[in-house]
Biopython code that builds the backbone (N, CA, C, O; Angstrom):
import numpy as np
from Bio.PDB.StructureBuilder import StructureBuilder

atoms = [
    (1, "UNK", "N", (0.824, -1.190, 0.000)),
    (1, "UNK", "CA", (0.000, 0.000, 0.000)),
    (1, "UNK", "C", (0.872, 1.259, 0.000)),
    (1, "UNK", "O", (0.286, 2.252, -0.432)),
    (2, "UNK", "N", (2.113, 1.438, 0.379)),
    (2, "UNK", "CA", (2.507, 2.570, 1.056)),
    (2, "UNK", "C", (3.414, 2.465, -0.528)),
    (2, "UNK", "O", (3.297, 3.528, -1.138)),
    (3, "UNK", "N", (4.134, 1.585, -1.167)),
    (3, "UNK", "CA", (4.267, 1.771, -2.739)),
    (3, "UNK", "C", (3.295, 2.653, -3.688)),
    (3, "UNK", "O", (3.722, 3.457, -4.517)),
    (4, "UNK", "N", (2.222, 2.445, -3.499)),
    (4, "UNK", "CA", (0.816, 2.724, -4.443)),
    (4, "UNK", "C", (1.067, 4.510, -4.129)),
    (4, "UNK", "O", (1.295, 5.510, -4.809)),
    (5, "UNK", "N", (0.833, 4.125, -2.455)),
    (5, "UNK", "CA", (0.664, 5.916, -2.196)),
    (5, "UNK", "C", (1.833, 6.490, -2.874)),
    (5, "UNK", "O", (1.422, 7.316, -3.689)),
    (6, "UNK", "N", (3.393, 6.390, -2.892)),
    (6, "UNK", "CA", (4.518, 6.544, -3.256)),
    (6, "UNK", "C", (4.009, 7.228, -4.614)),
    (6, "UNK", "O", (3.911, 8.425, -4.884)),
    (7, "UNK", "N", (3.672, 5.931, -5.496)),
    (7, "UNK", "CA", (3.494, 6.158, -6.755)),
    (7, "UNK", "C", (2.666, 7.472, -7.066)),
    (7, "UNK", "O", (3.231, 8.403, -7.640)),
    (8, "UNK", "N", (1.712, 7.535, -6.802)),
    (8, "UNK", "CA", (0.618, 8.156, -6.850)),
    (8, "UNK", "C", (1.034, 9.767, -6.759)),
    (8, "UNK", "O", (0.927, 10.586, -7.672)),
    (9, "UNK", "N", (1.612, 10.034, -5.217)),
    (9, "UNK", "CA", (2.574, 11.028, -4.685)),
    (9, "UNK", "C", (3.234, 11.878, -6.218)),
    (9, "UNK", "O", (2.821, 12.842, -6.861)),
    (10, "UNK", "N", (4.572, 10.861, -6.389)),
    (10, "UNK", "CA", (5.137, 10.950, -7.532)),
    (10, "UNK", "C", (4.581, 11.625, -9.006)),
    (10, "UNK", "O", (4.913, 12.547, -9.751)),
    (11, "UNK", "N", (3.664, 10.713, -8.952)),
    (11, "UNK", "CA", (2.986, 11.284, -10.201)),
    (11, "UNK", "C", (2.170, 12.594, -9.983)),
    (11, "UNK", "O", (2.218, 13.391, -10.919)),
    (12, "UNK", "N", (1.831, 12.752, -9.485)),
    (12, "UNK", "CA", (0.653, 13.647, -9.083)),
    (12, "UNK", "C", (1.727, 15.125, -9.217)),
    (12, "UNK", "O", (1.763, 15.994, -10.089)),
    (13, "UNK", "N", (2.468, 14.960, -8.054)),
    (13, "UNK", "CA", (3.725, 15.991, -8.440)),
    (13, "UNK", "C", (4.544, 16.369, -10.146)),
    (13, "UNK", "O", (5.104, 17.388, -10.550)),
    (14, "UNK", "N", (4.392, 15.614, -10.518)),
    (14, "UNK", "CA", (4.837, 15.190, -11.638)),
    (14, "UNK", "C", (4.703, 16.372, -13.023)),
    (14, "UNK", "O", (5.384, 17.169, -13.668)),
    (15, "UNK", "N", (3.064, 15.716, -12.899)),
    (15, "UNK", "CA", (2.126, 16.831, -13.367)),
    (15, "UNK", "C", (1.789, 17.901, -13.191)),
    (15, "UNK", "O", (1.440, 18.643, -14.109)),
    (16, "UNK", "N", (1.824, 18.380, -11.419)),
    (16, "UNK", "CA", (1.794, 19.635, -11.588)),
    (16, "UNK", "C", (3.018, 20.452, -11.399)),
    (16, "UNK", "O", (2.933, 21.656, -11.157)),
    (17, "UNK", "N", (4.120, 19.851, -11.500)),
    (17, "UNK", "CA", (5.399, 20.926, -12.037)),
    (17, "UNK", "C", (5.131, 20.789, -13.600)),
    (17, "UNK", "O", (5.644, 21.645, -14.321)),
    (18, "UNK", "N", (4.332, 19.732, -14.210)),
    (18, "UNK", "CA", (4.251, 19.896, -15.689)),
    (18, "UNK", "C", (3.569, 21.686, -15.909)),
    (18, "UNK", "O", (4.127, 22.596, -16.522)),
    (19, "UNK", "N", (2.305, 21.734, -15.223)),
    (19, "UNK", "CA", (1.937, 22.266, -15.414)),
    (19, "UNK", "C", (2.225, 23.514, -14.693)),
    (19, "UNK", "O", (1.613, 24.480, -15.149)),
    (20, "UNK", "N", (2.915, 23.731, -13.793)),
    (20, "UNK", "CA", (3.450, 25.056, -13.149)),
    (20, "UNK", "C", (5.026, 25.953, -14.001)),
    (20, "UNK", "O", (5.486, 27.094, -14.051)),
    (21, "UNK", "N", (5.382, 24.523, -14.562)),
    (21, "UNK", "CA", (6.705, 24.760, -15.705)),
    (21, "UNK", "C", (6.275, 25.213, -17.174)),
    (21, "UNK", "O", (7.001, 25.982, -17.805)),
    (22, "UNK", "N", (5.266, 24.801, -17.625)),
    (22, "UNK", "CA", (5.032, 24.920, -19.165)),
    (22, "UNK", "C", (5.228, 23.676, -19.570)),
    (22, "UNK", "O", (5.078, 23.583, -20.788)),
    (23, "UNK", "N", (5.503, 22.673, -19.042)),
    (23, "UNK", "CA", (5.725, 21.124, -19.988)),
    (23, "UNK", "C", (4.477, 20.396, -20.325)),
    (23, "UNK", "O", (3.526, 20.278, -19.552)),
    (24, "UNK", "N", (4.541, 19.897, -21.574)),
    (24, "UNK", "CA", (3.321, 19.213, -21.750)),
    (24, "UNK", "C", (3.253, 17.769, -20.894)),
    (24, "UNK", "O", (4.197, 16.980, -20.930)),
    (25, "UNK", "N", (2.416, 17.591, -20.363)),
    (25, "UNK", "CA", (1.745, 16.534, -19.921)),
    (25, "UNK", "C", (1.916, 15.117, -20.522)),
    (25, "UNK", "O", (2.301, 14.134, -19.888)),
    (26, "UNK", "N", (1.561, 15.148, -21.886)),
    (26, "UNK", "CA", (1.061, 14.083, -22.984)),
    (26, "UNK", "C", (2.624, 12.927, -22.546)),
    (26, "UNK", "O", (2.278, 11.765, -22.333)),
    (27, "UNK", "N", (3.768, 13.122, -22.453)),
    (27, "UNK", "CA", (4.439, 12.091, -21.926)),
    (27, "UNK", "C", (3.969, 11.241, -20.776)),
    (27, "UNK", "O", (3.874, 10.018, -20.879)),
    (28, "UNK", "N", (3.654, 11.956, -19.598)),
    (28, "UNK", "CA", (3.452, 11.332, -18.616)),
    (28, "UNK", "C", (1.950, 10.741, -18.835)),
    (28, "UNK", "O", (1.640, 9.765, -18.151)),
    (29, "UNK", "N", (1.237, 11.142, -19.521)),
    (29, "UNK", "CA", (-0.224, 10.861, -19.529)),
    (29, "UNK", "C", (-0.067, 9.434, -20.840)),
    (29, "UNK", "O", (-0.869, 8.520, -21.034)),
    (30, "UNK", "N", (0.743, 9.602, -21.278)),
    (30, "UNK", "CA", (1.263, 8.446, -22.792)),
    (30, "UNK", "C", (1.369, 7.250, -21.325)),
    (30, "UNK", "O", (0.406, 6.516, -21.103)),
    (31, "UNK", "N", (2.489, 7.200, -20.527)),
    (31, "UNK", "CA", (2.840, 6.298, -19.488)),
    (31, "UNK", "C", (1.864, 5.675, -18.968)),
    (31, "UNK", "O", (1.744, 4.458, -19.106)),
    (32, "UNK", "N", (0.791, 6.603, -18.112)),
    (32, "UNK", "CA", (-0.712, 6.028, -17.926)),
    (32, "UNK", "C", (-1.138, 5.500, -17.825)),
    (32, "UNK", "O", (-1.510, 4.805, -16.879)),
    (33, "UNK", "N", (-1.366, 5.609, -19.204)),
    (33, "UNK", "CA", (-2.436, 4.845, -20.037)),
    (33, "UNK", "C", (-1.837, 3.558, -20.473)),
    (33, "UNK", "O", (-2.653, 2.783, -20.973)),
    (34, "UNK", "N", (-0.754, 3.192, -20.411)),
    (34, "UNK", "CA", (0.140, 2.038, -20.456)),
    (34, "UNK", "C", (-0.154, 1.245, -19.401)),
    (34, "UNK", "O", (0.063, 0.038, -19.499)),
    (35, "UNK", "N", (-0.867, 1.963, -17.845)),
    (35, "UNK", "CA", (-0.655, 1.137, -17.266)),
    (35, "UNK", "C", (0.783, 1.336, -16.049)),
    (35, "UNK", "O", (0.955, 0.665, -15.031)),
    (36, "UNK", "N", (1.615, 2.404, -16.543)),
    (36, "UNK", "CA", (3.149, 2.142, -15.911)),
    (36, "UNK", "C", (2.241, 3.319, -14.326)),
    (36, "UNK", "O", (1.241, 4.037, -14.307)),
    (37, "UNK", "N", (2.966, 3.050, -13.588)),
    (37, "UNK", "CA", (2.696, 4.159, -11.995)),
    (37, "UNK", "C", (4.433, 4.533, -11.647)),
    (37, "UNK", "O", (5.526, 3.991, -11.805)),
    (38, "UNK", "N", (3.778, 6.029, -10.982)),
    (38, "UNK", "CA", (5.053, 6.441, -10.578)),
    (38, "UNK", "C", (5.750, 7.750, -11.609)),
    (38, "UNK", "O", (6.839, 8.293, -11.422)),
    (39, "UNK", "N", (4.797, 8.033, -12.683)),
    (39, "UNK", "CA", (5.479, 8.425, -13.543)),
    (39, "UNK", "C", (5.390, 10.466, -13.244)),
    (39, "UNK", "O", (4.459, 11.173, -12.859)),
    (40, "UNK", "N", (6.972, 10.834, -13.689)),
    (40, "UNK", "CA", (6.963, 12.407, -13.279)),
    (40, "UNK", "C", (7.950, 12.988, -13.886)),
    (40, "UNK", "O", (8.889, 12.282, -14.253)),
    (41, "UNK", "N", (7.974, 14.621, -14.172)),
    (41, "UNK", "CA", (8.976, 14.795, -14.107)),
    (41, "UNK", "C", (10.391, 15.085, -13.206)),
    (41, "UNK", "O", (10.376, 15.177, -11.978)),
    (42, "UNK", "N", (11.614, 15.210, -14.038)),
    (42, "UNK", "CA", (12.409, 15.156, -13.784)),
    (42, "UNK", "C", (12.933, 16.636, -13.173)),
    (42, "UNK", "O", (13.024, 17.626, -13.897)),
    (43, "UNK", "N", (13.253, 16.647, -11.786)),
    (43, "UNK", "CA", (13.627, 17.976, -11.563)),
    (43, "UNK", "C", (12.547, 19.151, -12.337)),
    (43, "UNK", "O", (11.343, 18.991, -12.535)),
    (44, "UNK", "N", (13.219, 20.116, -12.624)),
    (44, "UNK", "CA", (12.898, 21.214, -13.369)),
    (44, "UNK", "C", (12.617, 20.757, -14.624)),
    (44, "UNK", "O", (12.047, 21.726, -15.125)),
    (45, "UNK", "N", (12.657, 19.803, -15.542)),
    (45, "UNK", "CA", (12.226, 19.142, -16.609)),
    (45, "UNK", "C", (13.733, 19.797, -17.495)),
    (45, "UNK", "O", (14.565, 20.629, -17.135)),
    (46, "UNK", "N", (13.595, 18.971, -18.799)),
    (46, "UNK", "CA", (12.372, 18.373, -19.456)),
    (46, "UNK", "C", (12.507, 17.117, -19.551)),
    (46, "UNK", "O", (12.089, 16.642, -20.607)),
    (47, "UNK", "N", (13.192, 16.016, -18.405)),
    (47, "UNK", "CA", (13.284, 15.104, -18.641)),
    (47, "UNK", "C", (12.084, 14.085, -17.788)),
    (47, "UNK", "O", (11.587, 14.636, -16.805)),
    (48, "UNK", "N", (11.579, 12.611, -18.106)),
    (48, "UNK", "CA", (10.640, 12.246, -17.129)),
    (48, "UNK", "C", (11.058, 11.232, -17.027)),
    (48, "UNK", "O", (11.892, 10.739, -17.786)),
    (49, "UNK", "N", (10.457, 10.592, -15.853)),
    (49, "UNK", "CA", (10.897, 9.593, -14.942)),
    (49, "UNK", "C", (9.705, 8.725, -14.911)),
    (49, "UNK", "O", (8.531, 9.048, -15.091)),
    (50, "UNK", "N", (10.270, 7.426, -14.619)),
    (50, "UNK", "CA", (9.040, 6.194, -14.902)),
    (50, "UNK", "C", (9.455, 4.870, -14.051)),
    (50, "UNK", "O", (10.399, 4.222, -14.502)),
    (51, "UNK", "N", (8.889, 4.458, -12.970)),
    (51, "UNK", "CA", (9.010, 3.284, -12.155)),
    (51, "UNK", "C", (8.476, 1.977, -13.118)),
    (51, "UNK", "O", (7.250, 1.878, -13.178)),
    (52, "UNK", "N", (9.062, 1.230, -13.678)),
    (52, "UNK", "CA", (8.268, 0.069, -14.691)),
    (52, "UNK", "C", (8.814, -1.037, -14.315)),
    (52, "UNK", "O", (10.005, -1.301, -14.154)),
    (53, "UNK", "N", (7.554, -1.906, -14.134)),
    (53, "UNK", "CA", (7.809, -3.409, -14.322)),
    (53, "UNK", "C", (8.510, -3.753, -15.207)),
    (53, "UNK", "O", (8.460, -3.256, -16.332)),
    (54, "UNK", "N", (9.365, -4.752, -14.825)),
    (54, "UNK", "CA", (9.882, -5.701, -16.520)),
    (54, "UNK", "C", (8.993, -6.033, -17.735)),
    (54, "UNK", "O", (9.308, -5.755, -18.892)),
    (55, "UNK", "N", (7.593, -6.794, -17.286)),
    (55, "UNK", "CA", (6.941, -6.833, -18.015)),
    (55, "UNK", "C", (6.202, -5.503, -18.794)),
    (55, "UNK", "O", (5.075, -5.628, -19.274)),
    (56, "UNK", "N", (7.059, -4.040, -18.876)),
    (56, "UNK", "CA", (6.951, -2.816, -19.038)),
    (56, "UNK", "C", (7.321, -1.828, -19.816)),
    (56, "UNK", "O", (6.556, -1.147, -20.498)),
    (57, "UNK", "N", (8.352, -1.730, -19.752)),
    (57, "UNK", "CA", (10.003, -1.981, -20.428)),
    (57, "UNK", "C", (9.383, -1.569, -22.001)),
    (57, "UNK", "O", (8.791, -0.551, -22.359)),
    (58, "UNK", "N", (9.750, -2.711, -22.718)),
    (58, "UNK", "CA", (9.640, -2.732, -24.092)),
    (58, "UNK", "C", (8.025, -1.545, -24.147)),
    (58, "UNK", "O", (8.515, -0.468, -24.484)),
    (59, "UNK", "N", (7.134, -1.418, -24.047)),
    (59, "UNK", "CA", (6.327, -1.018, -24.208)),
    (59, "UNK", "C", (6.845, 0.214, -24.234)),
    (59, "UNK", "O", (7.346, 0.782, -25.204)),
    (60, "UNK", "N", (6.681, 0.705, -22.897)),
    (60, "UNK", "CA", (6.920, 2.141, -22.473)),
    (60, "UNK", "C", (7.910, 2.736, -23.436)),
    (60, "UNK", "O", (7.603, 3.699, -24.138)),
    (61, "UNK", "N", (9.139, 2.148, -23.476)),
    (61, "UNK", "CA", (10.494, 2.426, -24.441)),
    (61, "UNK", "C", (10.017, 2.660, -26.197)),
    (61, "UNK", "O", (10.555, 3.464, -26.958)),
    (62, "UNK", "N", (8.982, 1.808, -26.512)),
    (62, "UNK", "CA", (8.645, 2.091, -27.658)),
    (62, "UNK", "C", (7.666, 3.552, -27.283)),
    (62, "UNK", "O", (8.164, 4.642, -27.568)),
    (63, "UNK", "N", (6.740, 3.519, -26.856)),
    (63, "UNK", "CA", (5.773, 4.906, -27.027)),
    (63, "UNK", "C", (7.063, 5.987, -26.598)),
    (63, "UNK", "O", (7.605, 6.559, -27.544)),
    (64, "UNK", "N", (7.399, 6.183, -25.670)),
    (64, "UNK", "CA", (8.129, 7.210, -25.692)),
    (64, "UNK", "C", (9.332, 7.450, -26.571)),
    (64, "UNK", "O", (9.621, 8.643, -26.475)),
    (65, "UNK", "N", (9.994, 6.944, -27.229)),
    (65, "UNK", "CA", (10.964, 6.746, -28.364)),
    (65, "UNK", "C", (10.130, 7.176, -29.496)),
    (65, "UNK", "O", (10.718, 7.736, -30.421)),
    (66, "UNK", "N", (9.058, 7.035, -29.566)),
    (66, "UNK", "CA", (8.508, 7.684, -31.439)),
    (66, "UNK", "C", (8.069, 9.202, -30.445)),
    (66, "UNK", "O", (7.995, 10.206, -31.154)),
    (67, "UNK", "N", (7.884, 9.357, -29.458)),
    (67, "UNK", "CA", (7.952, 11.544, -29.066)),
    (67, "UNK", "C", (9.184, 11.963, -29.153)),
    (67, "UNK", "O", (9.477, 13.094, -28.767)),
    (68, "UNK", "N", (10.177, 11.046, -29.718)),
    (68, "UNK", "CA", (11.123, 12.383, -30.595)),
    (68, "UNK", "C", (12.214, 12.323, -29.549)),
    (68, "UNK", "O", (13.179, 12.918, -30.029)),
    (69, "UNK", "N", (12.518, 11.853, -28.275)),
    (69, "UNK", "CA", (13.393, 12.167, -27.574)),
    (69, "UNK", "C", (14.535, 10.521, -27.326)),
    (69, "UNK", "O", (14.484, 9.512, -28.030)),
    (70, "UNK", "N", (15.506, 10.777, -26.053)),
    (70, "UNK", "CA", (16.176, 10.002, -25.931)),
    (70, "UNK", "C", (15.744, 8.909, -24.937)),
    (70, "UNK", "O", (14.979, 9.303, -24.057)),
    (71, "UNK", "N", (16.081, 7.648, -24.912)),
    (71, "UNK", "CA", (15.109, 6.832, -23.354)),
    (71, "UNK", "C", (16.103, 6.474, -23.227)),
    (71, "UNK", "O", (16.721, 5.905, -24.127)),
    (72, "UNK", "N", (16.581, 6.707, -22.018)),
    (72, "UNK", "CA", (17.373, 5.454, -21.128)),
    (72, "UNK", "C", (17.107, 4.680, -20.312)),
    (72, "UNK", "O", (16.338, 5.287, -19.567)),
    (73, "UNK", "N", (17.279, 3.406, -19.830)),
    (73, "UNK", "CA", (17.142, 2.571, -19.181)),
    (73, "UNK", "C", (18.145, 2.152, -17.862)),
    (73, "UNK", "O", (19.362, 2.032, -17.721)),
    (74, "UNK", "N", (17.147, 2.023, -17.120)),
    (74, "UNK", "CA", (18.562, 1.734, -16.060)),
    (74, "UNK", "C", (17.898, 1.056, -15.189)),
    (74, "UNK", "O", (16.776, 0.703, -15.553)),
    (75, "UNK", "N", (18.370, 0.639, -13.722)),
    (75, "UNK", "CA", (17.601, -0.311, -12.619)),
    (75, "UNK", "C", (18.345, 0.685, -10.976)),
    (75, "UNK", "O", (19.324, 1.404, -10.781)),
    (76, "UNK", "N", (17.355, 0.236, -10.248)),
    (76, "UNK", "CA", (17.767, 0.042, -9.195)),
    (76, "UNK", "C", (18.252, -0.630, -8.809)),
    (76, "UNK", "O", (18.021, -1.836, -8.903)),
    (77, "UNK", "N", (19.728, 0.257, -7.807)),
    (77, "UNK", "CA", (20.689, -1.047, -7.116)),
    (77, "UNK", "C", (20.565, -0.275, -5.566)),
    (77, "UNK", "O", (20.788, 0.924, -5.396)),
    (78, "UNK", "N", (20.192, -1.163, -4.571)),
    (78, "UNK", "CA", (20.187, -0.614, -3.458)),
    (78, "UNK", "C", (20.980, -1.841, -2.764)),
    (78, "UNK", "O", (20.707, -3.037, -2.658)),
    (79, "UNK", "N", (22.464, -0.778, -2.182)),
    (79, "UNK", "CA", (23.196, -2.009, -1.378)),
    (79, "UNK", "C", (23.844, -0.841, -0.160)),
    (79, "UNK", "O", (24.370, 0.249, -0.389)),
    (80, "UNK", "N", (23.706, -1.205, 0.567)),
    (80, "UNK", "CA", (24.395, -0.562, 1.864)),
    (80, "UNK", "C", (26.133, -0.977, 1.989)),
    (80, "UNK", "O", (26.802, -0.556, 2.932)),
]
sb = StructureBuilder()
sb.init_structure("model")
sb.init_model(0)
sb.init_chain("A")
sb.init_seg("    ")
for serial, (resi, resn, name, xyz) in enumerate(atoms, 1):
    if name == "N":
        sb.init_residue(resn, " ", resi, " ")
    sb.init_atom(name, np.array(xyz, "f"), 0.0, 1.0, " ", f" {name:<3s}", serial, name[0])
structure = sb.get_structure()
């Protein structure tokens, strides 16, 4: 549960620095509708950020790759 809220948090913020910055939305709202949670921007933009399942991945990477920009991929490593 406290993931979901996380997500939710995240996104929600997300959007409204979209919209307090001038950035369009339609990325994070593309994510969505995919299904992906968690999704926001990056700092001050214009970059966005996306928590995705594996089973996620390929999807997400394709829709956002035909809006014209760069995707990178990476993982979490959490080691003390």
């Amino acid at each position: 549960m406290m993931y979901y809220s996380l997500d939710r948090s995240r996104t929600l913020n997300g959007l409204l620095y979209c919209a307090a910055l001038g950035f369009d939305t339609e990325i994070a709202m593309s994510a969505l509708k995919l299904g992906v949670s968690g999704v926001s921007l990056s700092g001050t933009g214009s970059a966005y950020t996306a928590l995705v399942g594996r089973d996620q991945i390929k999807e997400l990477k394709g829709c956002w790759s035909d809006m014209g920009g760069s995707v990178i991929q990476t993982r979490i490593v959490n080691k003390l």
